[in-house]
Backbone bond lengths (Angstrom), bond angles and torsions (degrees), N, CA, C in turn:
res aa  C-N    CA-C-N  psi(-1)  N-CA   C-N-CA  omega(-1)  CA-C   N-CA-C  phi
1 X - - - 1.462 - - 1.516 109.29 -
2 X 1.202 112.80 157.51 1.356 120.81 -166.28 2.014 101.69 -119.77
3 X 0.957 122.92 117.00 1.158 144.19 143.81 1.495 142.02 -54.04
4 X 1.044 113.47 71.43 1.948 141.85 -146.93 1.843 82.61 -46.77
5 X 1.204 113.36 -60.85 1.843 117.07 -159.65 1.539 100.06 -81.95
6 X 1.494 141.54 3.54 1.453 116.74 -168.91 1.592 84.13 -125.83
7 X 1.374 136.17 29.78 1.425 127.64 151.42 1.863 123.80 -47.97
8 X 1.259 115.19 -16.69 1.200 96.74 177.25 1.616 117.55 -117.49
9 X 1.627 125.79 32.24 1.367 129.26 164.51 1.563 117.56 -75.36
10 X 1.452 120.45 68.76 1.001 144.12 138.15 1.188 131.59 -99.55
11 X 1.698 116.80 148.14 1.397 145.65 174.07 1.591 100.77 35.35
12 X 1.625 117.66 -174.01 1.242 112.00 -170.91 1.526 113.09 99.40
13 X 1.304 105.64 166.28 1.776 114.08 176.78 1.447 96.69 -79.84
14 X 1.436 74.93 156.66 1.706 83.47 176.85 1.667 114.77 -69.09
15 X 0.833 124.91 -22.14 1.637 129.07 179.27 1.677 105.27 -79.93
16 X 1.374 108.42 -27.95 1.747 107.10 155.33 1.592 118.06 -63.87
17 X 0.861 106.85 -38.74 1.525 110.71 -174.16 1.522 107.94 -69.69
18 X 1.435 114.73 -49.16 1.455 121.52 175.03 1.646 101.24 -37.61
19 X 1.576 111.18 -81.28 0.824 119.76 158.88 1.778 146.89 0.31
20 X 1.358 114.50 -55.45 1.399 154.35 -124.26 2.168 69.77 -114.93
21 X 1.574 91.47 -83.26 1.574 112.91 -175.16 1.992 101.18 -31.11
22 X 1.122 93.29 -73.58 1.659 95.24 178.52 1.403 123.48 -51.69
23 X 0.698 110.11 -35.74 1.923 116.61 178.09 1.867 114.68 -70.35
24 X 1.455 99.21 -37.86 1.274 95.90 -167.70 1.539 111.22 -92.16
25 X 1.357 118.69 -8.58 1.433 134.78 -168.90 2.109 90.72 -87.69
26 X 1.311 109.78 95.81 1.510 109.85 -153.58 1.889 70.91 -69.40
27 X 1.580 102.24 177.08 1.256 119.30 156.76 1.472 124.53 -114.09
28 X 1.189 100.87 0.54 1.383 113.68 -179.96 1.976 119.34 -88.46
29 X 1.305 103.72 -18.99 1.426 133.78 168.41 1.645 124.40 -75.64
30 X 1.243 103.18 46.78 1.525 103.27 -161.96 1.979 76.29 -132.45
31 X 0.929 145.22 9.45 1.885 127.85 174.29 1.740 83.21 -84.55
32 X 1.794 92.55 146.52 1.400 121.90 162.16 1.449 108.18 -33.11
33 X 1.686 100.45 -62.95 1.947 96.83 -143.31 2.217 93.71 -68.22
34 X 1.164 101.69 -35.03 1.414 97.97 175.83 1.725 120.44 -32.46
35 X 1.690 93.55 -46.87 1.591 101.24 -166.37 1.448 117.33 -78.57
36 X 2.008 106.41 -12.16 1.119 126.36 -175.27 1.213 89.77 -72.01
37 X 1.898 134.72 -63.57 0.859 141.12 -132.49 1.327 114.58 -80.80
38 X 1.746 104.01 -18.67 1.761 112.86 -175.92 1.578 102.56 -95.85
39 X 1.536 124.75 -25.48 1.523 116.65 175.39 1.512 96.53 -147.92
40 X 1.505 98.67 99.65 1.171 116.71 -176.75 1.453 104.12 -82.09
41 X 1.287 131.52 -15.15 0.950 142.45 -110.87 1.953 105.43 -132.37
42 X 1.252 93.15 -17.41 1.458 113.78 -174.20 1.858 108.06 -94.47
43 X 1.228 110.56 150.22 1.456 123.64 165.78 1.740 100.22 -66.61
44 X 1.070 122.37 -38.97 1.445 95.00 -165.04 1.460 127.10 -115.08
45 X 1.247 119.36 43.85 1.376 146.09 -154.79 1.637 93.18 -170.80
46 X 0.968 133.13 -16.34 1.500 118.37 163.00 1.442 113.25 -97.60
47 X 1.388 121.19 -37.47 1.949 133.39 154.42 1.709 88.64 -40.17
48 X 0.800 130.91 -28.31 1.535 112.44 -177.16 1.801 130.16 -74.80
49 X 1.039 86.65 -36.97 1.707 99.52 159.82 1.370 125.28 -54.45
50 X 1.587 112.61 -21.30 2.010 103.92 179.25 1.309 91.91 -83.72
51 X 1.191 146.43 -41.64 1.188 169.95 -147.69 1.677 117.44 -31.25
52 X 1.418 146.64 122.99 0.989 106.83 152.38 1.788 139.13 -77.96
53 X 1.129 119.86 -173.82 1.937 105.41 -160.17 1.458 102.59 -78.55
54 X 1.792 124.85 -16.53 1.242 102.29 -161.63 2.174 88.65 -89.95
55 X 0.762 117.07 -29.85 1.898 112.29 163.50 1.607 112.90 -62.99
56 X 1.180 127.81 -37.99 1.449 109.62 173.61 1.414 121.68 -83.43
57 X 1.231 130.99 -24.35 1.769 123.72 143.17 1.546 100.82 -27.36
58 X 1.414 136.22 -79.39 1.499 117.59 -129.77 1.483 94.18 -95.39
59 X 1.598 113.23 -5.87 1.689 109.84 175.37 1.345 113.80 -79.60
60 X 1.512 117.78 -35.79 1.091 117.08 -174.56 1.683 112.44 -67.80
61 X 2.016 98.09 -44.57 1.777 86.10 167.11 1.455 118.20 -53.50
62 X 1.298 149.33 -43.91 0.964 147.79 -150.98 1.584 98.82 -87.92
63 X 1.287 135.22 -44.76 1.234 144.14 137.72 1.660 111.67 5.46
64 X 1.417 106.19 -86.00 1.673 132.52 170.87 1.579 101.44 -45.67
65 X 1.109 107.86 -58.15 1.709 106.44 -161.80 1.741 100.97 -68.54
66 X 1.241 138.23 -27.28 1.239 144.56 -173.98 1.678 97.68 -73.25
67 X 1.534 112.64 -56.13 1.153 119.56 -163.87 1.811 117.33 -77.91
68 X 1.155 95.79 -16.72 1.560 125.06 152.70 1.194 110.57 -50.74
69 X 1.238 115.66 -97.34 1.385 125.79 178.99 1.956 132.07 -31.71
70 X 1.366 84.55 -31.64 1.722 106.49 -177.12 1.734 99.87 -82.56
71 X 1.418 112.84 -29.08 2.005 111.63 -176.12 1.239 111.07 -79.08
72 X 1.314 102.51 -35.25 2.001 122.53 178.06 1.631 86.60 -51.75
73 X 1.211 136.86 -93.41 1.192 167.99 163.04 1.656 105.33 -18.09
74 X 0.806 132.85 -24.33 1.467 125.69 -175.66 1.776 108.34 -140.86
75 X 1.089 124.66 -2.84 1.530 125.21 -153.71 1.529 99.59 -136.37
76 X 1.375 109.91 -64.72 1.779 101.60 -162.86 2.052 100.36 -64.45
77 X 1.603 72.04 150.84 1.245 98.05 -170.40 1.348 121.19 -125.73
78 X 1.300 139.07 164.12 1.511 126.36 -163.65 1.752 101.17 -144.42
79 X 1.245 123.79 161.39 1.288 117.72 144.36 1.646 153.02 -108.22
80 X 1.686 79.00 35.99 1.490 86.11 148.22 1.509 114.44 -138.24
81 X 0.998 121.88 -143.22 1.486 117.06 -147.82 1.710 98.77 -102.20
82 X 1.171 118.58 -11.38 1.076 124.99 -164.98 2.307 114.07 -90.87
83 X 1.281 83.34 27.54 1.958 72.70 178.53 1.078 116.66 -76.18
84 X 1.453 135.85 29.21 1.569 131.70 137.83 1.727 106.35 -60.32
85 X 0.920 118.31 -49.12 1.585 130.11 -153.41 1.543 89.91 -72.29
86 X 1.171 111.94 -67.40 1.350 134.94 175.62 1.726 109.47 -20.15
87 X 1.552 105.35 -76.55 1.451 117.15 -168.84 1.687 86.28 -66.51
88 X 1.105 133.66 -43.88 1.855 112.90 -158.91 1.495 97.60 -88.41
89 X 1.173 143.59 -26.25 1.886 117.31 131.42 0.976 138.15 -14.70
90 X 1.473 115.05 -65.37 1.291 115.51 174.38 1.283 123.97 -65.79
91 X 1.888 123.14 -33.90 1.101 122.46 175.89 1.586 118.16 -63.93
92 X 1.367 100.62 -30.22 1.474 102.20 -177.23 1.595 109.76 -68.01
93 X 1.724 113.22 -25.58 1.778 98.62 -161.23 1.912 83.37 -79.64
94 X 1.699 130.08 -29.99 1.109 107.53 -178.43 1.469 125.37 -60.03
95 X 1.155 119.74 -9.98 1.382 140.48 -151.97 1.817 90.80 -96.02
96 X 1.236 126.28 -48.97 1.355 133.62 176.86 1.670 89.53 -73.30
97 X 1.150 136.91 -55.66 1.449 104.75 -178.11 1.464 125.97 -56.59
98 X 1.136 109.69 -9.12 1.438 108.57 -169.77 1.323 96.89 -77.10
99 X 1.796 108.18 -67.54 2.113 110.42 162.23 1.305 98.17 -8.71
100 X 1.396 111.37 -68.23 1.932 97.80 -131.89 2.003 95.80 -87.68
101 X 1.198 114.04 13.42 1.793 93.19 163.71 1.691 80.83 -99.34
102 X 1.679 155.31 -36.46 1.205 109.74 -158.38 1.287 96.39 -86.64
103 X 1.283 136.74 12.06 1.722 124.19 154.01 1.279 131.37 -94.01
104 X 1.639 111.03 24.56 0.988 129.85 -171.05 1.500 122.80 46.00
105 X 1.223 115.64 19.01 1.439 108.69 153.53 1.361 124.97 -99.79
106 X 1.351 128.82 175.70 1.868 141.51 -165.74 1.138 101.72 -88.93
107 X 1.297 103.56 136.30 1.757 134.19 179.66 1.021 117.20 -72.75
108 X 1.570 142.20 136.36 1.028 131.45 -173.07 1.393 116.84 -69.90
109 X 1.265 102.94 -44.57 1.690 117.56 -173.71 1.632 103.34 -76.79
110 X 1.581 125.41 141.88 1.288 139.40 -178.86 2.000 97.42 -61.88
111 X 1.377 88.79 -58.08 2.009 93.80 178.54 1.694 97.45 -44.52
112 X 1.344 142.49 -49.81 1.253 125.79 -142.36 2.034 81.68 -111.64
113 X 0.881 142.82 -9.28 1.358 138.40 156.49 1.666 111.57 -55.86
114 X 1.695 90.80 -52.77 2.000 78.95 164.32 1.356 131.89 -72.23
115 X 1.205 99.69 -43.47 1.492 115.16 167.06 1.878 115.35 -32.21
116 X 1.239 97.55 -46.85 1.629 82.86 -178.54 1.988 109.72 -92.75
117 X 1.294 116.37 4.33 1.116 101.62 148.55 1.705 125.26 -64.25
118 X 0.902 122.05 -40.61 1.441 159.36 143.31 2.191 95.43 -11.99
119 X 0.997 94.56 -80.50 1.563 96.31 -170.06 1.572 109.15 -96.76
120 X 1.531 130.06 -5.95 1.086 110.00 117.06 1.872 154.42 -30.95
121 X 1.699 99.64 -53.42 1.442 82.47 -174.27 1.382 105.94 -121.96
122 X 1.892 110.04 19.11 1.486 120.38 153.59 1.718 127.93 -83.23
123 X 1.579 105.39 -22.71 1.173 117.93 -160.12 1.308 130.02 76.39
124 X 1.377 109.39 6.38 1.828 116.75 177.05 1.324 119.25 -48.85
125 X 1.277 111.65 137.37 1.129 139.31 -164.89 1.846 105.19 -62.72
126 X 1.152 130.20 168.65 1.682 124.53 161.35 1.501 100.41 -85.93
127 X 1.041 121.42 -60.01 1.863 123.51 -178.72 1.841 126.52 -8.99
128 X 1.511 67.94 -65.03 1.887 76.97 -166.00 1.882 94.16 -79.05
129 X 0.940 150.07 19.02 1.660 138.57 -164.42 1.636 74.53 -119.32
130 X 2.233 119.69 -61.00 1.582 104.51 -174.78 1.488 123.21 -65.46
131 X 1.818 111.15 -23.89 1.558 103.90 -176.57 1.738 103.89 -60.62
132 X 1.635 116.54 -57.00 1.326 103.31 162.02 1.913 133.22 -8.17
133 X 1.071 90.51 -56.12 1.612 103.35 -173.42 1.416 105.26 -78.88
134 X 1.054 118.18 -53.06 1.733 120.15 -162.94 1.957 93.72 -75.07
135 X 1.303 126.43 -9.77 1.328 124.53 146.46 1.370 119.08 -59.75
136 X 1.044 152.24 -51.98 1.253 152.66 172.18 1.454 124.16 -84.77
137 X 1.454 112.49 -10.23 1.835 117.78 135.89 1.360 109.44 -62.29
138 X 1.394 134.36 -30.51 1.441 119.55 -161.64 1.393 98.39 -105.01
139 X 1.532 131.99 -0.04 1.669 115.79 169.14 1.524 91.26 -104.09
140 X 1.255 128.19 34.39 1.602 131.39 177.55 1.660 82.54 -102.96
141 X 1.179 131.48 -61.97 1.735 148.43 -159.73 1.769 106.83 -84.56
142 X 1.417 120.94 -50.46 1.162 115.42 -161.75 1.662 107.53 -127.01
143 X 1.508 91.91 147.82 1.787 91.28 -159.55 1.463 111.49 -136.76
144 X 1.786 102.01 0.89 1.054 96.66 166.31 1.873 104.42 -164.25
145 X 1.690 107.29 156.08 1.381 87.87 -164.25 1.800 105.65 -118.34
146 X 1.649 121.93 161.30 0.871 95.25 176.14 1.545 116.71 -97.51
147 X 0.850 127.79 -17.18 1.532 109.94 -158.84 1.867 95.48 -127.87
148 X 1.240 117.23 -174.36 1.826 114.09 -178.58 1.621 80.78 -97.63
149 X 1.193 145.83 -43.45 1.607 122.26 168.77 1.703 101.04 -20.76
150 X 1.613 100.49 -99.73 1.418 81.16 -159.66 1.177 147.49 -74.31
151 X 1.488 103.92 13.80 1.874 121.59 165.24 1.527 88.64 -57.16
152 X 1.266 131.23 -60.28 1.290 128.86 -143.26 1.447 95.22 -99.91
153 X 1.699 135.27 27.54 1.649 122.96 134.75 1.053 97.76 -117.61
154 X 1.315 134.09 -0.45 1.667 114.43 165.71 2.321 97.19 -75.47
155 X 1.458 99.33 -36.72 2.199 77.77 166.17 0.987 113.78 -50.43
156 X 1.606 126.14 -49.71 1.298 119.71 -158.68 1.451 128.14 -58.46
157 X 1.929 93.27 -13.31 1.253 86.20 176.37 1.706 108.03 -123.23
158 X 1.893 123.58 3.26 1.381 135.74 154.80 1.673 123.00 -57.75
159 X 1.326 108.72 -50.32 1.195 129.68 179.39 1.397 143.87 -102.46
160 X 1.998 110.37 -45.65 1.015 95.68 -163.21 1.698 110.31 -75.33
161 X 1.557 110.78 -33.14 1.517 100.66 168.48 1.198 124.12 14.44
162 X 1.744 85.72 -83.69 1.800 103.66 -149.88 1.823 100.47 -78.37
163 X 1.214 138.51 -4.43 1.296 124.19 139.47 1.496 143.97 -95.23
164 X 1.862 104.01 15.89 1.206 120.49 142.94 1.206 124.35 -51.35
165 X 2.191 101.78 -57.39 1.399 93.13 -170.65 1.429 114.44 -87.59
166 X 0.915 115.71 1.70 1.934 115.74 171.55 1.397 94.51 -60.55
167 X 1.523 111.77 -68.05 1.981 94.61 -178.23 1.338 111.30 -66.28
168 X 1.086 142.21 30.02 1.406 131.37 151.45 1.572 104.38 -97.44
169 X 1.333 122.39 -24.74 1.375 145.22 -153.58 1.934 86.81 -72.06
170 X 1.284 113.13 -67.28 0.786 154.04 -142.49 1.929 98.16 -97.48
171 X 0.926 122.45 3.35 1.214 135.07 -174.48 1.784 119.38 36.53
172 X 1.611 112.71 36.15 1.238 129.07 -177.24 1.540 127.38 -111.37
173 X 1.160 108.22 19.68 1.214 132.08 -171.14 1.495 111.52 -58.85
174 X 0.987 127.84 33.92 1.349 134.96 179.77 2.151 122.58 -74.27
175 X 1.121 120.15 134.86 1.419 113.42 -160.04 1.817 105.74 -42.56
176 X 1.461 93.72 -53.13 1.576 108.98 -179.86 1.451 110.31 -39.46
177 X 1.573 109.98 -66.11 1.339 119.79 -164.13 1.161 100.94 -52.34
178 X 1.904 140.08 -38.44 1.423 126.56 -152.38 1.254 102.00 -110.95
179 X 1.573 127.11 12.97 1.021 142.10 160.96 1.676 115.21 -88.08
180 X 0.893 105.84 -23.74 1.674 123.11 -173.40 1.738 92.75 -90.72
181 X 1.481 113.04 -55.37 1.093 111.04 -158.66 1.744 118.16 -72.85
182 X 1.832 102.64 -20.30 1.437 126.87 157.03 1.915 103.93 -30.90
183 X 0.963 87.32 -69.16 1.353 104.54 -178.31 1.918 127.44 -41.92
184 X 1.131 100.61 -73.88 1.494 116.25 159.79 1.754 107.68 -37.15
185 X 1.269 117.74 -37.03 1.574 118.12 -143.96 1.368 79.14 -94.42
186 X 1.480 131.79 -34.39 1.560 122.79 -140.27 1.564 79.42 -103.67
187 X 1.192 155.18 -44.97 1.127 151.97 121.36 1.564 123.74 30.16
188 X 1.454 111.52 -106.64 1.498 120.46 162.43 1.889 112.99 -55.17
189 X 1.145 133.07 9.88 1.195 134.50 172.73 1.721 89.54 -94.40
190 X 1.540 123.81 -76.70 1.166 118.88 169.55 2.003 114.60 -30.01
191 X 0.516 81.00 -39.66 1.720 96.02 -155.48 1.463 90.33 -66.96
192 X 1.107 129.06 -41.91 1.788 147.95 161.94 1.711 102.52 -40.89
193 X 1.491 113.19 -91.65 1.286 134.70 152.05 1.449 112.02 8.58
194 X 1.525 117.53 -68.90 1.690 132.71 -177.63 1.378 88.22 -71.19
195 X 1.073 145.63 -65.85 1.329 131.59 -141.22 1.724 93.27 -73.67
196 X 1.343 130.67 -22.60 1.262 117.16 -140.93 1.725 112.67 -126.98
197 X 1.492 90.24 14.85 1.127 102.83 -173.46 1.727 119.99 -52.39
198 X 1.407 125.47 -70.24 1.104 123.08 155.83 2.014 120.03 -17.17
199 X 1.320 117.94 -64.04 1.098 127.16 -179.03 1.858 111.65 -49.72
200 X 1.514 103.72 -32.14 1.812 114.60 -166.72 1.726 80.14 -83.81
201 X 1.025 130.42 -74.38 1.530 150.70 -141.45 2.262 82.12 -50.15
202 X 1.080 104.99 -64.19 1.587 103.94 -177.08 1.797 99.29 -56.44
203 X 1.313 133.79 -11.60 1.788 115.05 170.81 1.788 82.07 -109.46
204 X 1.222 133.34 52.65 1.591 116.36 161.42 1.410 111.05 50.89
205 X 1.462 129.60 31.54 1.540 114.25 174.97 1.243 94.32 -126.27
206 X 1.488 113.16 138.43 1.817 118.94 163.45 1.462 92.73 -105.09
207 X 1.232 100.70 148.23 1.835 101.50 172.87 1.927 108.04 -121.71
208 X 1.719 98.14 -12.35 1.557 108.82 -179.71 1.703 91.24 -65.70
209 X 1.379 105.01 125.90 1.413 106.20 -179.61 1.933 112.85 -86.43
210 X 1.246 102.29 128.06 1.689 124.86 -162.55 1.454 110.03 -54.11
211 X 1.707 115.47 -7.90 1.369 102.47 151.46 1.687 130.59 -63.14
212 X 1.748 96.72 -59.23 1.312 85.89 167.54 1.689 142.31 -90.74
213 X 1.564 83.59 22.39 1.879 99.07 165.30 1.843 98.26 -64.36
214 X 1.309 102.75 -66.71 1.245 100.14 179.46 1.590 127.77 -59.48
215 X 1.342 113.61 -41.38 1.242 98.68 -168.34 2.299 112.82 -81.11
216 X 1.462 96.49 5.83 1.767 92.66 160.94 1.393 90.89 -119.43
217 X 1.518 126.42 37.92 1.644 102.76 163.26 1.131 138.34 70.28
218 X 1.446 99.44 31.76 1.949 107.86 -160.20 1.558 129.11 -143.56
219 X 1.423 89.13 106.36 1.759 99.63 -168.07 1.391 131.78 -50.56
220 X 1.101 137.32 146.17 1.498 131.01 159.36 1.883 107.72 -44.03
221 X 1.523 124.49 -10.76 1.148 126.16 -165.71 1.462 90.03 -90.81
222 X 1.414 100.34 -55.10 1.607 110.44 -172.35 2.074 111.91 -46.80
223 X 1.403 104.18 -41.36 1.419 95.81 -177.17 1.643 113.30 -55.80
224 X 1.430 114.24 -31.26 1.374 127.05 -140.18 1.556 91.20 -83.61
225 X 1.512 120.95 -13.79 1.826 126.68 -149.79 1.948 90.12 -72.66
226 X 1.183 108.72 162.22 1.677 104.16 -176.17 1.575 96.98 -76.54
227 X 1.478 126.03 -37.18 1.728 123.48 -172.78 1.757 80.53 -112.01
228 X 1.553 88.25 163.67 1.482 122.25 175.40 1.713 115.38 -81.20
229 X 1.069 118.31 114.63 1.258 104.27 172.55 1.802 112.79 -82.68
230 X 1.155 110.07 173.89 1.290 135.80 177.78 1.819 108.57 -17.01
231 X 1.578 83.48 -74.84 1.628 106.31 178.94 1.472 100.80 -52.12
232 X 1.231 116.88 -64.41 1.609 114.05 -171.47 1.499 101.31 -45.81
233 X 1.230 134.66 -62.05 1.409 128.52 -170.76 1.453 111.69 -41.86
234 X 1.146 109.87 -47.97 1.378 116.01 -153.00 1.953 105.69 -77.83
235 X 1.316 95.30 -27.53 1.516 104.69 161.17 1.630 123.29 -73.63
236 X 1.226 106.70 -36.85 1.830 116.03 163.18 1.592 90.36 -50.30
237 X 1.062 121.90 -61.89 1.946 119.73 -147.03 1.295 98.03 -41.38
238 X 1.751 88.03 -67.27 1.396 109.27 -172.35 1.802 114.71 -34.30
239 X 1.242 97.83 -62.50 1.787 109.81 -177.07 1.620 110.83 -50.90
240 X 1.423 124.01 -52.72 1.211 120.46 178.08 1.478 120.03 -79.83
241 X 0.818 102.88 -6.24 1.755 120.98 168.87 1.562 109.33 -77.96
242 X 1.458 119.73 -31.22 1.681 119.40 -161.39 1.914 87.23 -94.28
243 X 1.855 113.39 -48.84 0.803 124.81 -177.98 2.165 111.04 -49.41
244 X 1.086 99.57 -46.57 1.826 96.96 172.29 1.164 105.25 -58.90
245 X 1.704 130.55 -72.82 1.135 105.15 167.62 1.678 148.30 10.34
246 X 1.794 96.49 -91.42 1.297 99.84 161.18 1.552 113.30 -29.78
247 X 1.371 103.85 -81.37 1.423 99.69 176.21 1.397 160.76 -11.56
248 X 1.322 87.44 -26.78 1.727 110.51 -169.14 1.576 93.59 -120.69
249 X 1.687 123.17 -13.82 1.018 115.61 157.58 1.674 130.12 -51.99
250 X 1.616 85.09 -37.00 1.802 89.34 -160.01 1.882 97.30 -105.07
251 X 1.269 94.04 9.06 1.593 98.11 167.95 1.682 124.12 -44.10
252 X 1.166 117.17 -31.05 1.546 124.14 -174.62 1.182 128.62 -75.19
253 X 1.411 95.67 -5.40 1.531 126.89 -156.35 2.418 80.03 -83.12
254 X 1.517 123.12 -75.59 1.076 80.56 -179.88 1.346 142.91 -72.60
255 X 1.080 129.40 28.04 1.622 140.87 174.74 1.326 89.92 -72.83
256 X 1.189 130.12 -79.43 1.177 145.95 162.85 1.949 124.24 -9.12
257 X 0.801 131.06 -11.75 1.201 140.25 -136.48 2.060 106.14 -145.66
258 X 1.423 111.57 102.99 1.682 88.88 165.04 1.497 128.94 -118.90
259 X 1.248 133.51 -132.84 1.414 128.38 -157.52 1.407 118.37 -15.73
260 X 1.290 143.76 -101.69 1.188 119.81 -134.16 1.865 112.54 -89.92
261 X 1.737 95.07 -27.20 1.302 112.43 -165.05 2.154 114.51 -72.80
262 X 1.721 95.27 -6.46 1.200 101.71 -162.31 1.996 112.11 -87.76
263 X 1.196 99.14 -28.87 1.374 114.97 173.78 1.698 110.49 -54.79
264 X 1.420 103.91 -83.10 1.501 111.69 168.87 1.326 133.43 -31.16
265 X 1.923 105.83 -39.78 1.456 114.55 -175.43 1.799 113.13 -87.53
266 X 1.560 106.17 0.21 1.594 130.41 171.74 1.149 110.54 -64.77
267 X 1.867 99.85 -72.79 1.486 118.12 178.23 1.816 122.71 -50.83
268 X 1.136 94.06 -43.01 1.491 105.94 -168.85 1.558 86.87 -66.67
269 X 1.659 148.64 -41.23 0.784 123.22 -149.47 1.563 116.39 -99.78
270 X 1.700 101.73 -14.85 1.636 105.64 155.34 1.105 125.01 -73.38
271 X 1.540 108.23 -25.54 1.737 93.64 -175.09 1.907 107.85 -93.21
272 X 1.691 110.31 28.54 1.018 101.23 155.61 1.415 133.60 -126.27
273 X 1.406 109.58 13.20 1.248 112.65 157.66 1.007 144.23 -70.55
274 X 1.307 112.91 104.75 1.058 144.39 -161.51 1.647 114.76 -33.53
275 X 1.343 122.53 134.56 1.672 125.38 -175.11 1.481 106.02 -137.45
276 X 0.665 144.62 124.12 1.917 164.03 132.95 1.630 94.90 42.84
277 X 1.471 122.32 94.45 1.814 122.96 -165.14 1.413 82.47 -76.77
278 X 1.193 90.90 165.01 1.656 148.84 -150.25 1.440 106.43 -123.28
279 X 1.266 146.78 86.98 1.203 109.34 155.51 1.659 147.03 -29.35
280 X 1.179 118.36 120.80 1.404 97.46 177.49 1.525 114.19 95.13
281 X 0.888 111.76 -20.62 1.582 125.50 143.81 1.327 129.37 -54.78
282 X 1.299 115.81 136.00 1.456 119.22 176.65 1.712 128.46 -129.94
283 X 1.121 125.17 139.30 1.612 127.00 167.34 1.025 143.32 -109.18
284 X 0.903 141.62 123.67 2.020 115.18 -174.89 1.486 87.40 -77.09
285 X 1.845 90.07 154.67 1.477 124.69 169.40 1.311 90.77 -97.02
286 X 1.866 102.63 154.33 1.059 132.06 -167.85 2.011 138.27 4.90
């Protein structure tokens, strides 16, 4: 995801960059239709429009702070050779903002100043805002996984978060519900993954886990080919096939669910079932 206000975290001291990060993250950029207007294009910024206004305030912060976290992590850039170091700096000073709203002190960043209005008068947890983060420390370190085990605890800590705190958002925070909603989230994260393979493979990440590279026969060469061969397909099936699953696992989740939170958590969950990826295609997770 792309982050409209953190285009200019390049090169510089690191206390520029601190800097640089905070300044450009406007605070004035936190209304719905804005976020509609910059990714129209996403499931979860378009669920925002049925919405009433006092739920799209704390979605949209949480919105920003996700999409935050993912530019730190995938976007800033440095001039020297070193933007590993770089991006897990920055993640770490967001990581202290998160600390300092549950110690009741002010965030550095305007995004995480709203943000703790947000888990103020939602009750959000600290967990799911740091598992968020310590996800995008770990595609700083790891680039490829072996087994669908740990594809599926690197979601737990990509995805399911941010549909934890929607049911907190949403005052549904129930064990079931975020157990259900585990599900759904780890789901369309995969479901992301397949579609986006080509797009990961150009930043050096495979996310197809290297068991079943091997067991349909299929090279890191093979992903890279412009069409899919045979084998590759048949490994997509497979993947978006395990990925529905999930899906239809955590389906019950909106039965479960009434007035405002039930519409959105409908939509979001058809428009993530998963269909035959695309290279070069993209989805929002959860």
């Amino acid at each position: 995801m792309h982050y409209q206000e953190n285009d200019g975290v390049a090169g510089g001291s690191r206390d520029a960059v601190r800097t640089g990060v905070r300044e450009q993250v406007r605070p004035s950029v936190t209304r719905a239709d804005e976020v509609v207007a910059n990714a129209s294009g996403e499931n979860f910024p378009v669920a925002l429009r049925v919405l009433p206004q006092r739920y799209r305030r704390h979605l949209t912060n949480l919105y920003f702070f996700a999409r935050l976290t993912d530019d730190l992590g995938d976007e800033a850039r440095t001039s020297t050779d070193d933007v590993t170091t770089l991006r897990l700096a920055l993640l770490d000073e967001l990581a202290a903002d998160v600390t300092r709203i549950y110690q009741g002190l002010t965030p550095g960043s305007p995004v995480m100043q709203a943000m703790a209005e947000t888990v103020r008068d939602c009750q959000v947890p600290e967990q799911p805002l740091l598992d968020l983060i310590q996800a995008n420390r770990q595609d700083q370190q790891v680039t490829r996984y072996r087994t669908f085990a740990d594809l599926v605890r690197y979601c737990e800590l990509s995805a399911n978060p941010v549909g934890q705190v929607v049911l907190y958002i949403f005052g549904a925070a129930t064990p079931e519900r975020l157990a259900l909603s585990d599900q759904i989230c780890t789901a369309l994260q995969l479901a992301e993954h397949w579609q986006d393979v080509a797009e990961d493979l150009t930043k050096g990440r495979i996310y197809l886990p290297a068991e079943d590279l091997e067991r349909h026969a299929v090279t890191e060469a093979d992903l890279a080919e412009p069409s899919a061969g045979p084998n590759v397909k048949k490994l997509m099936r497979f993947e978006v096939d395990r990925a529905a699953g999930l899906l239809d696992q955590g389906a019950p989740l909106v039965g479960t669910l009434r007035g405002a939170g039930r519409r959105p958590s409908r939509a979001t969950w058809r428009a993530g079932a998963p269909r035959s990826p695309r290279s070069g295609s993209s989805t929002t997770t959860c």
